[in-house]
C-alpha positions in Angstrom: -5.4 -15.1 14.8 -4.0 -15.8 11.3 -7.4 -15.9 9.7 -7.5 -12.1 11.4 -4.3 -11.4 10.3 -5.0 -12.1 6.5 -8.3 -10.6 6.8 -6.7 -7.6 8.3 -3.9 -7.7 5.3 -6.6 -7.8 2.7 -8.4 -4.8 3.6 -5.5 -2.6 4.6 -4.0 -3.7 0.7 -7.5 -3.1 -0.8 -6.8 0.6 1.1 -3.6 1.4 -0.1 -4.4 0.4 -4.0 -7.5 2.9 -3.7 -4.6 5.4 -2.1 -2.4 5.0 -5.2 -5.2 6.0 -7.4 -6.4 8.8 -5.6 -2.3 9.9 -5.7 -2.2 9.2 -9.2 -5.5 11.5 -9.9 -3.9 14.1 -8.2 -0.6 13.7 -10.4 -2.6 13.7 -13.6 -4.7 17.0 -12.5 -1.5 18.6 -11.7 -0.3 17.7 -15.0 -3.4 18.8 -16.8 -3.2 22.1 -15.1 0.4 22.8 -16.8 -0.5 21.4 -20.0 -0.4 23.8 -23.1 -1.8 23.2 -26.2 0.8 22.5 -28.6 -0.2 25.5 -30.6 0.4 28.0 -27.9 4.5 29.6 -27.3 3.2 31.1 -23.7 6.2 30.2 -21.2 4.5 28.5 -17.7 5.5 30.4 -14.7 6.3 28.2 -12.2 5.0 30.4 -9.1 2.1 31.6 -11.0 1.2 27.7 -12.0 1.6 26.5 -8.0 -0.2 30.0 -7.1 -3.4 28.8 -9.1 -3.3 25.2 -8.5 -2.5 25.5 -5.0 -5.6 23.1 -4.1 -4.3 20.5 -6.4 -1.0 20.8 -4.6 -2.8 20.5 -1.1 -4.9 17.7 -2.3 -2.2 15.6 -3.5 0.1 16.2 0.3 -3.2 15.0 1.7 -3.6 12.0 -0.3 0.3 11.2 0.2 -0.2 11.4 3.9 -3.0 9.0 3.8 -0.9 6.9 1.8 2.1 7.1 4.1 -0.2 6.2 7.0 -2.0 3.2 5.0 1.0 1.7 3.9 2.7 1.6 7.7 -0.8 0.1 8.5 -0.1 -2.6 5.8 3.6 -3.2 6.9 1.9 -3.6 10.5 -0.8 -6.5 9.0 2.5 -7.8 7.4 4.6 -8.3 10.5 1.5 -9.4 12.5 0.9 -12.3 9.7 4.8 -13.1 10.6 4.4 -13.1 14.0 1.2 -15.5 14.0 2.9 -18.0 11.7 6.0 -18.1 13.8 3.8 -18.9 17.0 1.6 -21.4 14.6 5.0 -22.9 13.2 6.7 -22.8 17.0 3.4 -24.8 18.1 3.1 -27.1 15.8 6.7 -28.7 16.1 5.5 -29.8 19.4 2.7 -31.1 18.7 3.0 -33.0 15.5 5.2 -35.0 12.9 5.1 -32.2 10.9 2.5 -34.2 8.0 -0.7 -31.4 9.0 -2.7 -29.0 7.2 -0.9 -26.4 9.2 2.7 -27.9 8.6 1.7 -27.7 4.9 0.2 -24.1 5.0 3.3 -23.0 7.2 5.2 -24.3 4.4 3.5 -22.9 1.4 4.0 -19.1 3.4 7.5 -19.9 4.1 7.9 -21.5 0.2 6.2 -17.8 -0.9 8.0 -15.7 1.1 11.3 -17.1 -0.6 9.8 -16.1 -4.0 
């Protein structure tokens, strides 16, 4: 269950960082569509700038969406890796002195959760 767990946790993050790009595209398009050469006095209309990049803005709402949705995923693999080390952990004091593997790796996650 906790190999599943990190497993799980490692795709969903590998998700959400290709999410922050995608969002940060969108960002920089946006900005490159209000851009002026710094030769040029025109004043930007805001209306008329949304008006004409409207797919940029509907692109970047979609991508933010996504992102919303990955990152609950991600708080879920999170909370599930918390739950199966508490069971492992809860299990373990039963069973043992406390000197295995699993002791150790229990203690390593609870050691790097402090950081």
């Amino acid at each position: 269950m906790l190999d599943e767990a990190f497993n799980k946790l490692g795709g969903d993050s590998i998700k959400v960082g290709d999410d922050f790009i995608k969002v940060s595209d969108d960002f920089l398009k946006i900005a490159q569509d209000f851009g002026q050469p710094a030769a040029t006095s025109e004043t930007i209309k805001l209306d008329q700038g949304v008006l004409s990049h409207a797919d940029d803005f509907i692109k970047l709402d979609s991508d933010l969406h996504k992102l919303d949705a990955d990152l609950h995923k991600l708080g879920g693999d999170y909370l599930k890796i918390a739950e199966a080390l508490e069971k492992a952990e809860h299990e373990s004091h039963h069973e043992s002195s406390g000197n295995t593997a699993l002791d150790q790796l229990l203690q390593a996650a609870h050691d790097f959760s402090l950081l």
